[in-house]
N, C-alpha and C positions, 0 to 999 in steps of 0.2 A: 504494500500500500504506500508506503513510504517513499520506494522506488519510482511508483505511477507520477505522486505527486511533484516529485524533484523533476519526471522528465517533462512531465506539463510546463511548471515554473519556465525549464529551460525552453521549450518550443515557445512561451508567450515572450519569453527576452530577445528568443533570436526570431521572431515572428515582428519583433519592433523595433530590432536592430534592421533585420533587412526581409521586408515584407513580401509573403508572394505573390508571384505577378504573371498575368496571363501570358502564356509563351506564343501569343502570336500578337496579341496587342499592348503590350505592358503594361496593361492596367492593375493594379493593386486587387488582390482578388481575395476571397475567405479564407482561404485554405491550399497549401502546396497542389499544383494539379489541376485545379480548378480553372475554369474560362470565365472570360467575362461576356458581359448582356450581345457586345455587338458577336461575336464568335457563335453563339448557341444561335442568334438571330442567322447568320448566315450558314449555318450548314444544313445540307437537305437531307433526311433520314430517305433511304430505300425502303419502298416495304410493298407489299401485291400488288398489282399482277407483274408477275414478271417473267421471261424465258426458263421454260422450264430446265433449260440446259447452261448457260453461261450467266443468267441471272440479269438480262439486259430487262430493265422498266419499261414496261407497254404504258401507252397513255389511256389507256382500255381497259375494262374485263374482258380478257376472253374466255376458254376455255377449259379444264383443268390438265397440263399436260404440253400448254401452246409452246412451239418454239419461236421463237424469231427467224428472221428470213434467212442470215447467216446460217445459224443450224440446222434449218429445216433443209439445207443443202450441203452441209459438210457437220456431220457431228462433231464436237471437237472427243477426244481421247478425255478428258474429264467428263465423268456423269453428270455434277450440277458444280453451281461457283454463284455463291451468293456475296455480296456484299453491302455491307453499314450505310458508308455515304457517297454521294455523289461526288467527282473529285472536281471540285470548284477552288478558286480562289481562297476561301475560306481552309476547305480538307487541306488543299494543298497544305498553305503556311502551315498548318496544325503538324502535319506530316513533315515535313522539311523542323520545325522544330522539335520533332523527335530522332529526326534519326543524322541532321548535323550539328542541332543543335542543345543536344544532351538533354531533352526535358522529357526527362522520364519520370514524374511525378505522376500522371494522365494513363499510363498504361494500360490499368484495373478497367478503368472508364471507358477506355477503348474496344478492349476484347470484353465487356458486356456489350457493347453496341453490336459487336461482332454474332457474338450468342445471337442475340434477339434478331439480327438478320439472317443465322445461321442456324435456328434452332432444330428442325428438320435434319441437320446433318449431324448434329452431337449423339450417335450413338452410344451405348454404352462400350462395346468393345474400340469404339475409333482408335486409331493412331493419330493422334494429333504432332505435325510433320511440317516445320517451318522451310521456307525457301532459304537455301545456304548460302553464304558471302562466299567469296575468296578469301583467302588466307590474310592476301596484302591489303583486300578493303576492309576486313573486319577489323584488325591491327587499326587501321586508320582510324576507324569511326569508333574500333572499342567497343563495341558489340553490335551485333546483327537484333535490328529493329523486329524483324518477322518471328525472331528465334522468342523476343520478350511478351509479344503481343501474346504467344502460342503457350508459353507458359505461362502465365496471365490464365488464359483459355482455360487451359488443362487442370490447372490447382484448383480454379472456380467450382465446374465443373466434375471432378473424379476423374478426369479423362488421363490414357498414357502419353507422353510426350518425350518425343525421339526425337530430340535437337538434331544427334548425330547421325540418322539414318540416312540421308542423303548428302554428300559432299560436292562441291563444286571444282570438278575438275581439272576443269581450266579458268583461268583470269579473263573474263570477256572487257570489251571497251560498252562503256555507258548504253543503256537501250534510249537514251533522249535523245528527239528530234532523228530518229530512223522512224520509215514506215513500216508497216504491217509484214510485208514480205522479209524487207534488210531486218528485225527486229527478232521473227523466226530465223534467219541463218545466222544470224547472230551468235544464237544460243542452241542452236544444235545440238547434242552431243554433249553440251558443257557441264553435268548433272551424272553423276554413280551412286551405285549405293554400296554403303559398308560392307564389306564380305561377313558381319560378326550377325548382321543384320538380316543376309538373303534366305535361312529358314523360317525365320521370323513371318516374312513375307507371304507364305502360299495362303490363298483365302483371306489375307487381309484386305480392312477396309481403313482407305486411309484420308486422311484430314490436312489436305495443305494449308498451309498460313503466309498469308502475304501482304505487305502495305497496301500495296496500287498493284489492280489487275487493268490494264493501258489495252492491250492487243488478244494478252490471253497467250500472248507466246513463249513465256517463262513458264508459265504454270504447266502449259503443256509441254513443253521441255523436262520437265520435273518429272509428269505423268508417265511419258511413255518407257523409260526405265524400268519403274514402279510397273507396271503393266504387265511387259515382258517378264518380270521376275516372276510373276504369280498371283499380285495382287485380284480380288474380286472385283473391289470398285476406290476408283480413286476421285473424291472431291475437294472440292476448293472452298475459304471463309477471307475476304479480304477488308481489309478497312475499309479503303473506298475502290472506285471503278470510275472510267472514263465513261461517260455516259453523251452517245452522239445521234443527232435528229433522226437517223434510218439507223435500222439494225443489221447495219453492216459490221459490227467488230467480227471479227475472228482472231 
């Protein structure tokens, strides 16, 4: 009790020595983590109707099972890929201040958003299974943003979490500003899985996590490994998703 109380004292001293502050607009906020009015004002929650397969928002109800025009012509190698928020201006900064700019206070708050768009996918057996850095970017950034969201996920939840299950095998150059097609050859190949890992795999069902699903080209990069090895069904949960007037992503 004593302990509780001392660390109170000390969070209200260093709470007024240096106060926290929203990580996209610096406003002085309640609580380490926390956003301010104009940030919850601009972010758009996802939520029905939407592609039954890569998770693209219809302006419609349609019908249970619809896909978008995309899919309804090439499936992707993922079963389904739900995601949180729209990636606007807003997700953006939010996103760019987690993952260059250390504000991982927001984490928890994130991968609940993530649940609540992803809830259909939280089985009990899941593998919950972050998208990997490379060696040289994680060193840089000091952790992989996908790997924290996923844990996050998994402790909420009961769920397992295999940080280490897939490696990134090679060093690719940035997927910004490539299109659709350069963004897939990009990352070809770039994705293994642990050998400690591949019995692990037969009949599993697995749980990717990732910041920004942009093209859909990572994640399916990710999948078809996972596939080949044995798994059943591989899906996706991302924070936010690029979201464009025709449902063209692939």
């Amino acid at each position: 009790m004593f302990g509780k109380t001392l660390n109170h004292i000390g969070q209200s001293v260093l709470d007024a020595l240096l106060p926290p502050i929203c990580p996209v607009t610096r406003e002085i906020v309640d609580a380490p983590g926390a956003l301010s009015a104009t940030v919850w004002a601009g972010l758009e929650f996802i939520g029905d109707p939407v592609c039954a397969a890569c998770g693209h928002p219809f302006d419609y109800a349609g019908f249970e099972g619809q896909l978008c025009g995309a899919c309804e012509a090439k499936r992707p190698p993922i079963a389904r890929t739900r995601s949180a928020l729209v990636y606007n201006d807003i997700s953006r900064a939010l996103i760019l201040a987690l993952k260059h700019g250390g504000h991982t206070d927001g984490v928890a708050r994130m991968a609940s958003w993530m649940a609540m768009a992803g809830e259909p996918l939280l089985a009990d057996q899941v593998l919950v299974v972050p998208v990997p850095l490379h060696l040289r970017r994680r060193i840089k950034r000091r952790f992989n943003q996908s790997a924290l969201l996923g844990r996050a996920l998994a402790k909420e939840y009961g769920l397992s979490f295999c940080p280490q299950l897939l490696d990134r095998a090679r060093h690719t150059p940035t997927q910004a500003g490539r299109n659709a097609r350069a963004r897939h050859r990009n990352v070809a190949g770039a994705f293994r899985i642990a050998q400690k890992y591949r019995e692990r795999l037969k009949g599993a069902h697995i749980l990717l996590i990732d910041d920004v699903r942009t093209t859909g080209a990572t994640l399916n990069a990710c999948a078809r490994p996972l596939l080949a090895a044995g798994c059943a069904q591989v899906d996706a949960l991302t924070l936010a998703r690029i979201v464009k007037p025709a449902e063209a992503i692939t």
